[in-house]
TORLUMLUM-914035 format. One record per residue (C-alpha): x, y negated, z negated; residue number from 1. Coordinates in nm, 2 decimals, always signed. Example, Ala and Ser with C-alpha at 12.3 -4.5 7.8 and 13.67 -1.06 7.14 Angstrom:
% residues 2
      X      Y      Z   i
  +1.23  +0.45  -0.78   1
  +1.37  +0.11  -0.71   2
END
This chain:
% residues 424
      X      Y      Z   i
  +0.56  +2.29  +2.83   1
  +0.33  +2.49  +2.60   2
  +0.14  +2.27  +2.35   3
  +0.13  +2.41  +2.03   4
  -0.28  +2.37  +1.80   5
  -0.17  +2.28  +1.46   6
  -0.38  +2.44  +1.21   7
  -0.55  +2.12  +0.98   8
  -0.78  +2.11  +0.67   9
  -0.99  +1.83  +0.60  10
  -1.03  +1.93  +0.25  11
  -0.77  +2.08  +0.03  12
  -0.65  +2.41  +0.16  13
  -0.72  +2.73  -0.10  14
  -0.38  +2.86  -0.09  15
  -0.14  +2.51  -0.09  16
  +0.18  +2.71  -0.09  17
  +0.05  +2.95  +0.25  18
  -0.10  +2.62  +0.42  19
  +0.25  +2.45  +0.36  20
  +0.38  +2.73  +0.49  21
  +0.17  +2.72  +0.79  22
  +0.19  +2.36  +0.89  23
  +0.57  +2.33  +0.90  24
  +0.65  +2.63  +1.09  25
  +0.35  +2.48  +1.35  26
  +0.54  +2.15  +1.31  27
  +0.88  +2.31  +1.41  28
  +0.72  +2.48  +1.67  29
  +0.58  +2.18  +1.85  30
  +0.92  +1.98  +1.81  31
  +1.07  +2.30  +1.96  32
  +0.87  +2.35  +2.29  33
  +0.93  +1.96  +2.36  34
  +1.30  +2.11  +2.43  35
  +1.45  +1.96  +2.12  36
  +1.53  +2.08  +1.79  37
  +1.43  +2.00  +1.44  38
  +1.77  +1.86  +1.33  39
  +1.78  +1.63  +1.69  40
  +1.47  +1.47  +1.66  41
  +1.58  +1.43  +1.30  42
  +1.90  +1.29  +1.40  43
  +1.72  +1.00  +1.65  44
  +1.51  +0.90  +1.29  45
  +1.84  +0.90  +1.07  46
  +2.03  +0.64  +1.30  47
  +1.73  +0.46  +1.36  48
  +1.69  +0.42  +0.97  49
  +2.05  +0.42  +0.89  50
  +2.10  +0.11  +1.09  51
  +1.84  -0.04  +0.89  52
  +2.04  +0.04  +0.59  53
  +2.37  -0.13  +0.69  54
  +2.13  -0.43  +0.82  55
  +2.03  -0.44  +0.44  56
  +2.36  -0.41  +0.31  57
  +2.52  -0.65  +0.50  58
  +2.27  -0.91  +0.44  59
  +2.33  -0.84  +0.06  60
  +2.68  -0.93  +0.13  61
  +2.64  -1.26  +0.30  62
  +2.45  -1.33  -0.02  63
  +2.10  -1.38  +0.20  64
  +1.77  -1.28  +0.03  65
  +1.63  -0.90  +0.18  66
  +1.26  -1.02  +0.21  67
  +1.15  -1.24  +0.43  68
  +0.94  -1.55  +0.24  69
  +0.71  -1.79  +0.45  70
  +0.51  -2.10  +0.32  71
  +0.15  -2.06  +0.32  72
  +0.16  -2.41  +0.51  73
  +0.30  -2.25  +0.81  74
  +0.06  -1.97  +0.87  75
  -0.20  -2.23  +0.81  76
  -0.06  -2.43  +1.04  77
  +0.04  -2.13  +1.31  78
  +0.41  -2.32  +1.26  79
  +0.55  -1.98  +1.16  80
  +0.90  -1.98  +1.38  81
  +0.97  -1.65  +1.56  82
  +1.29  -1.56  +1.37  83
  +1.06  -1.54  +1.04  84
  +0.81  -1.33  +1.24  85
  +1.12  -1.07  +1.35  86
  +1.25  -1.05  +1.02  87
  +0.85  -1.01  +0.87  88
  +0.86  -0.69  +1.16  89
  +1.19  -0.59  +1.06  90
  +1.17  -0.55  +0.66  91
  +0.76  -0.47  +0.67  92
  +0.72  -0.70  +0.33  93
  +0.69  -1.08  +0.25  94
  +0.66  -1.34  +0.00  95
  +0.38  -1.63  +0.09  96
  +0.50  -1.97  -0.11  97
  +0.20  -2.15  -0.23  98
  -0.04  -1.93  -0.08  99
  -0.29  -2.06  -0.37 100
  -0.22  -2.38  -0.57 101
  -0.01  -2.31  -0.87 102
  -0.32  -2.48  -1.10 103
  -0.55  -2.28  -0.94 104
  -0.35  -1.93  -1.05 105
  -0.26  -2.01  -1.37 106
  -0.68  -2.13  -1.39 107
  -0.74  -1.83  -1.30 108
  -0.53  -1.62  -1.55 109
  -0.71  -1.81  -1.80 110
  -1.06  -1.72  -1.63 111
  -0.96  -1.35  -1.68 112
  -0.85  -1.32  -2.03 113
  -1.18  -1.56  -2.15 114
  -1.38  -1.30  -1.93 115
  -1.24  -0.99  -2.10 116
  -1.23  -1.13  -2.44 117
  -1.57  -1.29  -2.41 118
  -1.70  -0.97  -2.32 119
  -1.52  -0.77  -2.60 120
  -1.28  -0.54  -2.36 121
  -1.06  -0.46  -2.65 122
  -1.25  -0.33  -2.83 123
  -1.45  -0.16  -2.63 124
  -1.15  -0.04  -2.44 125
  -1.07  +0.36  -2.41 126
  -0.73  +0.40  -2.26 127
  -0.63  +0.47  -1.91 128
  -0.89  +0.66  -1.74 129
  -0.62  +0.83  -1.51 130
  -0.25  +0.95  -1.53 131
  -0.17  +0.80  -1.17 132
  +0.06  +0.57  -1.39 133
  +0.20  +0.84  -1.59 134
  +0.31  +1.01  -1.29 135
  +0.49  +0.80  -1.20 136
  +0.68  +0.73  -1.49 137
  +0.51  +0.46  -1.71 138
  +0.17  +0.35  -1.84 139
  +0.20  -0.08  -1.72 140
  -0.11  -0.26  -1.87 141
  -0.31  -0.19  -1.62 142
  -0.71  -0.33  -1.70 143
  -1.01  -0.15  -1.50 144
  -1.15  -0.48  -1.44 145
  -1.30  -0.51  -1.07 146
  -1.60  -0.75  -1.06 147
  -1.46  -1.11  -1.26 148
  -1.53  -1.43  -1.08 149
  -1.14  -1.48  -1.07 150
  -1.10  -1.20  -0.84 151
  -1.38  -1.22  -0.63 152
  -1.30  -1.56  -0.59 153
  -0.98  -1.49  -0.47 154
  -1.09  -1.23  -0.25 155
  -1.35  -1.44  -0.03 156
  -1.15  -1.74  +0.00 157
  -1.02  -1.90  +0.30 158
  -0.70  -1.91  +0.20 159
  -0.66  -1.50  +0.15 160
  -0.87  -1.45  +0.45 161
  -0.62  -1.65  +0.67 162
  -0.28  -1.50  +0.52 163
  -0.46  -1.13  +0.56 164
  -0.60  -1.18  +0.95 165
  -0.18  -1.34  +0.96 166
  -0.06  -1.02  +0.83 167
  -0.28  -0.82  +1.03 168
  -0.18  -0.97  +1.35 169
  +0.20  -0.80  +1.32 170
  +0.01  -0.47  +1.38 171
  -0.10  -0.30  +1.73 172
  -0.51  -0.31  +1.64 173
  -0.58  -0.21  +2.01 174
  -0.42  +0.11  +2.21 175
  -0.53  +0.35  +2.42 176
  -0.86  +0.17  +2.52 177
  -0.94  +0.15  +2.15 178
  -0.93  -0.15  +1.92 179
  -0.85  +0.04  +1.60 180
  -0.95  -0.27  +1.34 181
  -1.05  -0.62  +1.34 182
  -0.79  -0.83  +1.28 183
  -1.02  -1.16  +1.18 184
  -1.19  -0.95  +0.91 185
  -1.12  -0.83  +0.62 186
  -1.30  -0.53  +0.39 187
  -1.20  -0.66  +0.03 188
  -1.07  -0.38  -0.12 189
  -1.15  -0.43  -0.46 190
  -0.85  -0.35  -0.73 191
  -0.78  -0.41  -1.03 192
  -0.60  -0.63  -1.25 193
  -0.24  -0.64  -1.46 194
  -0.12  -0.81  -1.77 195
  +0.21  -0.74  -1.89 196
  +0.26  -0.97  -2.21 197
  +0.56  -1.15  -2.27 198
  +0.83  -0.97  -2.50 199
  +0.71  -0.66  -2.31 200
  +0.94  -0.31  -2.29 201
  +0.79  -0.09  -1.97 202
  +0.97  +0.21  -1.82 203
  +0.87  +0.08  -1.45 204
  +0.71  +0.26  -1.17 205
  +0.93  +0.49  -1.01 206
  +0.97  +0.50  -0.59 207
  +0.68  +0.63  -0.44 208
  +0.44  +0.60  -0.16 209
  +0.05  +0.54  -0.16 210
  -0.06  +0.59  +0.18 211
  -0.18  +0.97  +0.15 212
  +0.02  +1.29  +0.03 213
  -0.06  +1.62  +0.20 214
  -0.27  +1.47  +0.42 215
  -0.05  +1.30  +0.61 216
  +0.05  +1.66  +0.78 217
  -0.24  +1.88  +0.75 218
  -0.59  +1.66  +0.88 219
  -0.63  +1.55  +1.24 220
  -0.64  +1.19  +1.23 221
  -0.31  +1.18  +1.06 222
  -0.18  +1.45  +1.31 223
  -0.27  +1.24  +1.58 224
  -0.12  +0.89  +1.41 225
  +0.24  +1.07  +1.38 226
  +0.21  +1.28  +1.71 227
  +0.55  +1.10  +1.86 228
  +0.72  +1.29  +1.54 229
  +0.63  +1.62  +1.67 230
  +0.58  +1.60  +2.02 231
  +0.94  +1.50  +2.15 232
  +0.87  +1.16  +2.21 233
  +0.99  +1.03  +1.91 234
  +1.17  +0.73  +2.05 235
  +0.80  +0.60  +2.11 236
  +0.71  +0.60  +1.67 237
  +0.59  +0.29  +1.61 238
  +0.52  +0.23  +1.27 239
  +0.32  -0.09  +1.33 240
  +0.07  +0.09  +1.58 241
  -0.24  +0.18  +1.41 242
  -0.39  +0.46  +1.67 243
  -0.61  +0.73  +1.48 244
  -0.47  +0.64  +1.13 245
  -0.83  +0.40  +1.07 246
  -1.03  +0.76  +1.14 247
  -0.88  +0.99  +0.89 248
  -1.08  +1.11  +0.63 249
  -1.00  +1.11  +0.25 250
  -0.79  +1.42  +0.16 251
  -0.91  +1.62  -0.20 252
  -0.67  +1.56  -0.44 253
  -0.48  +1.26  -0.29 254
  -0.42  +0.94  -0.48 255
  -0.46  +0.76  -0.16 256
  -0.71  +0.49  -0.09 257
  -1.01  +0.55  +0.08 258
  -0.94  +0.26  +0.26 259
  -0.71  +0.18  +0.52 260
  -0.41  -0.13  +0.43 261
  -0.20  -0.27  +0.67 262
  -0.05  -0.41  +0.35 263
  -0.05  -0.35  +0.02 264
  -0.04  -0.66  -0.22 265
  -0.11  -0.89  -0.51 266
  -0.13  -1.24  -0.63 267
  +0.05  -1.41  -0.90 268
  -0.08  -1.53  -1.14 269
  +0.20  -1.63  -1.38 270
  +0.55  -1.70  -1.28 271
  +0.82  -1.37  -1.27 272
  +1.19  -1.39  -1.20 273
  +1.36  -1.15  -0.98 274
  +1.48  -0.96  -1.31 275
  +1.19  -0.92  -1.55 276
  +1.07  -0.59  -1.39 277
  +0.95  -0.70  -1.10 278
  +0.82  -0.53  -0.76 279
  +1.11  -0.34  -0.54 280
  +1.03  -0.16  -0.19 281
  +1.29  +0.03  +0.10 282
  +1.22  -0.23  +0.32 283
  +1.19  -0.02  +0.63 284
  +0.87  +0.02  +0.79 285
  +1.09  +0.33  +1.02 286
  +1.14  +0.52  +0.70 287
  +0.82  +0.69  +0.68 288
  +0.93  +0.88  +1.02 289
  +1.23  +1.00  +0.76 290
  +0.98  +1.07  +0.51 291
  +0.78  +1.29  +0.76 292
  +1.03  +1.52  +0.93 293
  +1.28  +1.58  +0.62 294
  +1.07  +1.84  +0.46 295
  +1.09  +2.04  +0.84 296
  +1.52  +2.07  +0.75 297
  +1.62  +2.39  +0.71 298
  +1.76  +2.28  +0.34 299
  +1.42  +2.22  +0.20 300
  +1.22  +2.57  +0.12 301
  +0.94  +2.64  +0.35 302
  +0.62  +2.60  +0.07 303
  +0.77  +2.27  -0.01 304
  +0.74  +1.92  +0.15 305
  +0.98  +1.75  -0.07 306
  +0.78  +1.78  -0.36 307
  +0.49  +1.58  -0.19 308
  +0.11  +1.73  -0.35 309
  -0.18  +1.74  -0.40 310
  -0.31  +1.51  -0.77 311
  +0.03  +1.31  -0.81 312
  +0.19  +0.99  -0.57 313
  +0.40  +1.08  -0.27 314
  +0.74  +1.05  -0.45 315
  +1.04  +0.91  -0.25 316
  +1.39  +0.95  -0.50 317
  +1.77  +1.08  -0.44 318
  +1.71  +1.50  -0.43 319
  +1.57  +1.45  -0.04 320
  +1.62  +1.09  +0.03 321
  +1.89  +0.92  -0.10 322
  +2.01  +0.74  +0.14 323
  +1.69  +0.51  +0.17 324
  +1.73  +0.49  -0.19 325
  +2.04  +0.24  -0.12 326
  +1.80  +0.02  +0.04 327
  +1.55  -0.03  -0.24 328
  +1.55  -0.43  -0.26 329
  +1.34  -0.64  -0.52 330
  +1.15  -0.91  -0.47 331
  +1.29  -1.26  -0.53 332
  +1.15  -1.53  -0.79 333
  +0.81  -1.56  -0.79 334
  +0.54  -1.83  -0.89 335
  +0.19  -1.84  -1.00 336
  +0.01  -1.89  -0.66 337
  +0.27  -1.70  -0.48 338
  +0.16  -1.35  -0.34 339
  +0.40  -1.05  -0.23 340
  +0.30  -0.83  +0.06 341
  +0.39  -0.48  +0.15 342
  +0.37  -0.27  +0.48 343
  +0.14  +0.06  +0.36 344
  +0.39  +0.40  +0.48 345
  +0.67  +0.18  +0.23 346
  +0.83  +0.32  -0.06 347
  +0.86  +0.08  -0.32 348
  +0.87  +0.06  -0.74 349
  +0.83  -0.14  -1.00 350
  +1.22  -0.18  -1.17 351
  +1.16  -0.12  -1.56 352
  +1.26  -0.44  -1.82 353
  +1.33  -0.48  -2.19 354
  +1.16  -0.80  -2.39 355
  +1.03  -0.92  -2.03 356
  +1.07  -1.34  -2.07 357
  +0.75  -1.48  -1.96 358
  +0.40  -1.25  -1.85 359
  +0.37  -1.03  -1.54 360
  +0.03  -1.08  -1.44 361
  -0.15  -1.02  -1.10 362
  -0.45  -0.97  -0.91 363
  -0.40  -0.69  -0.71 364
  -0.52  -0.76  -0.31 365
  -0.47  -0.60  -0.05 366
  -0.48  -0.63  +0.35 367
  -0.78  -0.39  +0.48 368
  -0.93  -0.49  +0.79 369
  -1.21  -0.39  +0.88 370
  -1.25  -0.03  +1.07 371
  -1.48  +0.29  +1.05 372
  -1.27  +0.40  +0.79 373
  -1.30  +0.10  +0.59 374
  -1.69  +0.05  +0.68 375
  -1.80  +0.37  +0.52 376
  -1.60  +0.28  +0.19 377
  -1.78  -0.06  +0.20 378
  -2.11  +0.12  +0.14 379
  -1.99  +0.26  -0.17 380
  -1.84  -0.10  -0.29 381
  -2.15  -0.28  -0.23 382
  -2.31  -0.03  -0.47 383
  -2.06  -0.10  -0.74 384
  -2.05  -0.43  -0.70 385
  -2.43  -0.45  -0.76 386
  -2.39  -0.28  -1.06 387
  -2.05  -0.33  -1.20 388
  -1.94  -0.06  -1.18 389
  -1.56  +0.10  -1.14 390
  -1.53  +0.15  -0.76 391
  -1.53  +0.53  -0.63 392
  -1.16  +0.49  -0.57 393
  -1.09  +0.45  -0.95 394
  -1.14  +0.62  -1.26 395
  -1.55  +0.61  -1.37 396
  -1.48  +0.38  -1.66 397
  -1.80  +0.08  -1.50 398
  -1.67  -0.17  -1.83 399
  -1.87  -0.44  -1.63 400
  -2.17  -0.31  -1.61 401
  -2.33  -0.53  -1.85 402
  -2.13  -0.80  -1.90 403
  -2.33  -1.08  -1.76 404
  -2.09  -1.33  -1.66 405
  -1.96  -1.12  -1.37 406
  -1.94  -1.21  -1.01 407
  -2.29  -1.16  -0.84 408
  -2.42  -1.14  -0.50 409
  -2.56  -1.45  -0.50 410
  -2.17  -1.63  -0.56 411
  -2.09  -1.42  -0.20 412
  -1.96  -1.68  +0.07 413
  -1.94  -1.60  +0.41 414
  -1.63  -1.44  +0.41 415
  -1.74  -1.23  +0.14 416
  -2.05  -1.06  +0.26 417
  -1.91  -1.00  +0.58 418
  -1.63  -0.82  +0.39 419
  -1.89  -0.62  +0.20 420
  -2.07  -0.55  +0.50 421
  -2.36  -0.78  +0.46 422
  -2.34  -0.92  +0.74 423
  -2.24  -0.81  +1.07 424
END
């Protein structure tokens, strides 16, 4: 079998419409000399996925909740039963009950708005400093805040670190001779903060993706990650392996992370019902494989990749994917203390509301284990931390650099120097 060398960039390409061009017919071309065709290997995703579907529907009919939800007090207690752990697999998302005391969060929420008001925010504030909301189809209130003693608290506690090394556990951290992350250790991704005031209209978030855009074709590491797409193996995809994905670089112009998740997620910090606007994914860890190979259909026009580029999210809707659209599930009541959990290749939204009953407010926190990838970003957090300012993954706004009440290095725990790379 010939091999074929798929041309990458590892910064944006000059000419994006000739570089798409480029990559897909290289992509077909691979598939090709495996001895199968576009549309077969397609064909092997679809029922994969499409079973997945029905799986969703049909719990929808019994009248059985679509995510999974565990009680903190199992993972503490490693009592989690194996049917929970196959359905965590099987829909990539979760709910942790009580994975903070509900006193503790709603403390907490009060921490935040005392910190922002003591420090004059409001009136200091400038408006959004990027239109990653906008593209997406609404402007939630979002605050720039990074560095309050709320969230760093959160961050370096026991209780995150344990639910994140849980989560962590569900991936493969060690293949092909190489252990890819540390499962025990976390990076602390800093992130920021949202309040969405009761009484509240918001347009939602529309479905998207946030692990990468054009990058997930066109660099190396990212080639290598989703090599059993393209090299006629793809009965082997795995989309909880996480071989070459903790290498790849950061691609100019994508609203990725420079960080690598295993999940995405946040903490609650007021109580939300299922209906007030609330979190939604596709709850299909397979349906990034869809997401990869539709563009390669002969119906899609060869300098497009289903509208994925460069400065906007990867967008997931009905033109190119509608059948994973049928899937799209929300999240079920949630309490202050709870926290929701994502798996980071899913497509997910936030479902708009009208005179929301009750705030929206979370701590945004993710799962991001420590890795090269995540090691290099750390250097640039510590700095930010240091100084307050906005982290190089976010707009330069640095509204904490002299308030004087934020978290400091010498309020760092264990767990939390470690995660800044303090300590080895």
């Amino acid at each position: 079998m010939t091999v074929t060398t798929l041309p990458h960039w590892e910064e944006t390409p000059a000419d994006l419409a000739a570089a798409t061009r480029q990559i897909k017919a290289a992509l077909r071309a691979r598939i090709e000399a495996s001895g199968r065709t576009v549309d077969e290997v397609f064909a092997v995703v679809e029922r994969r996925v499409q079973a997945a579907i029905d799986d969703i529907a049909a719990t929808r009919r019994r009248g059985e909740p679509v995510w999974p939800v565990i009680d903190y007090a199992d993972i503490e207690a490693g009592t989690v039963t194996a049917a929970d752990l196959d359905k965590l697999r099987k829909r990539g998302c979760l709910v942790v009950r009580g994975h903070f005391e509900r006193s503790q969060a709603l403390q907490w929420d009060r921490d935040i708005v005392d910190y922002v008001e003591g420090n004059h925010f409001f009136e200091n504030y400038r408006g959004p400093g990027d239109d990653f909301f906008g593209s997406v189809g609404s402007k939630p209130e979002i605050y720039p805040i990074y560095w309050s003693p709320a969230q760093m608290q959160a961050r370096q506690s026991d209780r995150m670190a344990r639910v994140q090394a849980f989560l962590n556990s569900q991936w493969k951290h060690t293949s092909e001779g190489v252990q890819w992350f540390d499962p025990g250790r976390d990076s602390l991704y800093p992130d920021r903060i949202r309040r969405r005031p009761e009484g509240a209209d918001s347009a939602g978030l529309g479905t998207h993706l946030d692990p990468g855009t054009l990058d997930l074709w066109m660099t190396r590491a990212y080639q290598k990650a989703f090599r059993h797409l393209f090299d006629g193996t793809v009965e082997q995809y795995d989309p909880w392996d996480a071989a070459y994905r903790t290498d790849g670089p950061q691609y100019p112009g994508s609203t990725m992370c420079s960080a690598f998740r295993t999940f995405q997620g946040w903490t609650a910090l007021s109580d939300m019902d299922h209906d007030q606007g609330v979190l939604h994914t596709v709850p299909i860890p397979e349906a990034m494989a869809y997401l990869m190979l539709r563009p390669l259909l002969s119906d899609v026009p060869d300098d497009d990749m289903c509208g994925v580029t460069v400065n906007q999210v990867f967008p997931a809707g009905h033109k190119w994917h509608a059948p994973l659209m049928e899937a799209l599930s929300g999240i079920p009541d949630i309490r202050a203390g709870d926290s929701v959990w994502w798996h980071c290749d899913m497509i997910h939204s936030v479902a708009p509301v009208e005179a929301q009953k009750g705030w929206g407010n979370v701590m945004y926190i993710p799962a991001a284990p420590w890795c090269p990838r995540n090691e290099r970003y750390a250097v640039s957090v510590r700095e930010a931390f240091r100084t307050g300012s906005s982290p190089s993954d976010f707009p330069a706004e640095h509204y904490e650099r002299d308030w004087p009440n934020r978290f400091h290095e010498s309020d760092l725990n264990e767990t939390g120097r470690r995660g800044l790379g303090m300590l080895a």
